[in-house]
N, C-alpha and C positions, 0 to 999 in steps of 0.2 A: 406450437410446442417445439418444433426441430429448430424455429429462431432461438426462442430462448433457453435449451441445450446447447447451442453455437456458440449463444451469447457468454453463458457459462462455461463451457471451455476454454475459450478465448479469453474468460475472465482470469480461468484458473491458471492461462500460459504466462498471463502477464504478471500474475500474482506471482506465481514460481519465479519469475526473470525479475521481479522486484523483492521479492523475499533474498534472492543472490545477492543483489544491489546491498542491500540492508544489512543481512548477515555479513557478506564479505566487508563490508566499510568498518561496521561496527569494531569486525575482528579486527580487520589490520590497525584503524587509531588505537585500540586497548593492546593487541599484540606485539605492533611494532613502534608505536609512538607514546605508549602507557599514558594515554587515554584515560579520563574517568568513562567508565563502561555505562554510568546513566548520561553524561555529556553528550559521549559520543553516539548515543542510540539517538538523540534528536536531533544530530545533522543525516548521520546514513538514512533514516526515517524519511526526511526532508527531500536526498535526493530520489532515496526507492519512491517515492509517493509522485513526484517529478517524472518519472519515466512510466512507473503506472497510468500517471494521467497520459501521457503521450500513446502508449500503447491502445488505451481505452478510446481514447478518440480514433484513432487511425485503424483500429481490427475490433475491438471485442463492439463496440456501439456506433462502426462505422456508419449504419445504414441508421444511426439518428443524430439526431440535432439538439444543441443545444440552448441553439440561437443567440450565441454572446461571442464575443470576438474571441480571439484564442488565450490573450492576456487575461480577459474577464473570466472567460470556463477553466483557465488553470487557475485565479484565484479561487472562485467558487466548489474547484475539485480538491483544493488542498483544507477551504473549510468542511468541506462534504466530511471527509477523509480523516477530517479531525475527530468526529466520531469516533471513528474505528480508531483511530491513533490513541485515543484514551482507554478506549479497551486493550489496545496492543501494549502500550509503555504498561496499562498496571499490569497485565499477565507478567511480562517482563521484569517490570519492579519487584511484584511478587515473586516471581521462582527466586531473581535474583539477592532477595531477603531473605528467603528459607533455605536457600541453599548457595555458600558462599563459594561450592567447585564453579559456580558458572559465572564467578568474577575474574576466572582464565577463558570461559569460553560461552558468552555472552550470544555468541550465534545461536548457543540452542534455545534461551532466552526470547532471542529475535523470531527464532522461527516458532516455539510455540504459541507466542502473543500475535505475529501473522494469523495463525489459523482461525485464532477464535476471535478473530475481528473480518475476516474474509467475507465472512455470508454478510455481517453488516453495511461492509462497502459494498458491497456489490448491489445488492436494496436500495442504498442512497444512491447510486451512480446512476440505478438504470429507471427507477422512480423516480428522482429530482432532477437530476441533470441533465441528461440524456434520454428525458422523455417523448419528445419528438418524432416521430420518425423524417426524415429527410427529405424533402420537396424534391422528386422528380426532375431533373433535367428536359 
């Protein structure tokens, strides 16, 4: 039980540091570069999910394995991911249809479609991907 609290913590630092990622990207192409605000949620997306996976493998699911080289568990972790990335984009799409203030600020857009796709990744991450635990040295 204390692993997987750890795990979840860990889960939740990464999330937070790739909700930044996301949020902050998304704002600056639509703020500074006038961005389409659905365009640009699928490349900040792309990268916050990139450093997600980096994070995940290196702290939050250190002590497992995925058993696939690191090119094959980042594709695998951006399919996993896509799950949650269709729950994220429609929360997203959705606020951002019902309410057109948050076509000036999209981050909050990004950060409410984070949240209610979080418990999903993290079920795929650590049940499919990172089910392993790690062979002992």
């Amino acid at each position: 039980m204390v692993k997987l609290s750890r795990e979840i913590l860990l889960f939740a630092v990464g999330g937070i540091g790739g909700l930044i990622i996301d949020a902050g990207i998304v704002q600056l192409l639509v703020g500074l570069a006038g961005w389409n605000p659905y365009l640009a949620r699928v490349l900040s997306f792309l990268i916050a999910a990139t450093f997600t996976w980096w994070w995940s493998r290196n702290y939050t699911f250190a002590a497992r394995a995925s058993n696939r080289s690191a090119h094959a568990e980042w594709l695998h972790w951006m399919g996993l991911m896509s799950i949650g990335a269709v729950i994220n984009y429609g929360v997203y799409a959705l606020l951002l249809f019902n309410f057109s203030i948050l076509h000036r600020w999209p981050a909050i857009g990004a950060a409410a479609g984070s949240a209610v796709a979080a418990f999903v990744n993290f079920v795929a991450a650590r049940k499919v991907l990172f089910k392993s635990p790690k062979a002992s040295a």
